[in-house]
N, C-alpha and C positions, 0 to 999 in steps of 0.2 A: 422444833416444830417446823422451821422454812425447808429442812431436809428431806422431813416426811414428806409432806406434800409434795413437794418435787418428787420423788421417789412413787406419791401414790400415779400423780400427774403421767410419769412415764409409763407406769404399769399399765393406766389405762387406756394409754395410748399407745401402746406396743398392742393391747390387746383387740382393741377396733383398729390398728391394721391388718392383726390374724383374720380375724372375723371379715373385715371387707375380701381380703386374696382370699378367703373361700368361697365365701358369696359370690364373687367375680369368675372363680373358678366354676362354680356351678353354672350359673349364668350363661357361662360362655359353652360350659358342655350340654345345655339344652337348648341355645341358643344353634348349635354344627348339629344335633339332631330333628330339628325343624328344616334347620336349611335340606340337608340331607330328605327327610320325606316330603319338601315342597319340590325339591329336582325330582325325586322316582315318581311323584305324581304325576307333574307335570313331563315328562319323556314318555308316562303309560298316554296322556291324553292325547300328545302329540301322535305316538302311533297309533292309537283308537279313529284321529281326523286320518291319517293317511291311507288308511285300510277301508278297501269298498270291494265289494262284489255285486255281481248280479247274476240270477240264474237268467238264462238268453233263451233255453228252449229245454224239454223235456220228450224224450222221445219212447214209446213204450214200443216195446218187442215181443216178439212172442218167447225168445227164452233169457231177455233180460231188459232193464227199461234204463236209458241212456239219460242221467241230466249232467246238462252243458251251463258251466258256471264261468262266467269272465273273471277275471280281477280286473277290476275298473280302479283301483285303488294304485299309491305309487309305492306300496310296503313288496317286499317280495313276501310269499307265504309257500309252506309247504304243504304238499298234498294230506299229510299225517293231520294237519288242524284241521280239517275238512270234518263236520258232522253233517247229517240228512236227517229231517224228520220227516214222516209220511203221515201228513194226519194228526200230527201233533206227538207221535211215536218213532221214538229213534230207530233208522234202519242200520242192517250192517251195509257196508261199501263193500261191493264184490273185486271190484278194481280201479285203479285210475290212471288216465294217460293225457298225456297235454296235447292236444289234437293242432293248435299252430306254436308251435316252439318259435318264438319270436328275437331270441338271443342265440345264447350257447346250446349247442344242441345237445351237449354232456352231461349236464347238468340237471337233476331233481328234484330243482325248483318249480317254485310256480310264479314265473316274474309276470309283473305289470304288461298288461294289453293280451295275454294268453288265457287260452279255453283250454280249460280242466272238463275233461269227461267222467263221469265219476256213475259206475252200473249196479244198480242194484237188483234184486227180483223182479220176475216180471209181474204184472200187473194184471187183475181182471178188472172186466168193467167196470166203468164208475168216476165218480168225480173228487176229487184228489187236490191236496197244496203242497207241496213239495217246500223245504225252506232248509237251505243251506248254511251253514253256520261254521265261522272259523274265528280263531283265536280274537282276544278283546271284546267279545261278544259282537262283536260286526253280521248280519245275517242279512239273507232276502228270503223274499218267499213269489213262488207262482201257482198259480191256481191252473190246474189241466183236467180234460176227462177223457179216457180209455175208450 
């Protein structure tokens, strides 16, 4: 009988070591997938605060209408994140060109302290918001009339 026992004693204590190293295993692998979605969140929030724009001026033409957006922010952005609503209605962008290139002049960025010109259609009269929109959802809006 003092064999058994002992014998059961081990068993069940080999077996709530199994049980804990998986437990712990687990544990630990949802433990690096937490950590892992608190860094990508917080690096998306991080660039969300550094990204700023503002449109500066809106200029209408008679065969195309000119808005001038800064990056006020310290993210570099590309001209391709760029959307326009006109109205609350997506326009297309007929072209875009950085009117003070403030660094490298080779370059297809859109760095910090630089005016992005960006022409869409031209406009008949009337009064208008223009609101600019690029990646993270960062936007401005101005209010203009023709």
């Amino acid at each position: 009988m003092g064999f058994s026992t002992t014998a059961a004693h081990a068993i069940f204590f080999i077996a709530a070591v199994i049980i804990a190293a998986g437990v712990a295993g687990v544990v630990s692998e949802a433990s690096q997938a937490v950590k892992t979605g608190i860094s990508q969140k917080s690096h998306l929030i991080s660039e969300r605060l550094n990204t700023e724009i503002k449109v500066i001026h809106v200029y209408p033409g008679s065969d195309n209408t000119s808005v001038y957006i800064l990056n006020a922010g310290s993210t570099i952005l590309t001209k391709d994140s760029l959307m326009l609503f006109l109205n609350g209605e997506r326009v297309n962008i007929l072209g875009t060109r950085i009117v003070n290139r403030s660094t490298n002049l080779q370059n297809s960025l859109w760095d910090p302290n630089e005016v992005l010109e960006a022409n869409i259609t031209a406009l008949p009269s009337g009064r208008y918001v223009i609101k600019a929109l690029v990646k993270m959802d960062v936007w401005d809006e101005y209010y203009f009339n023709t």
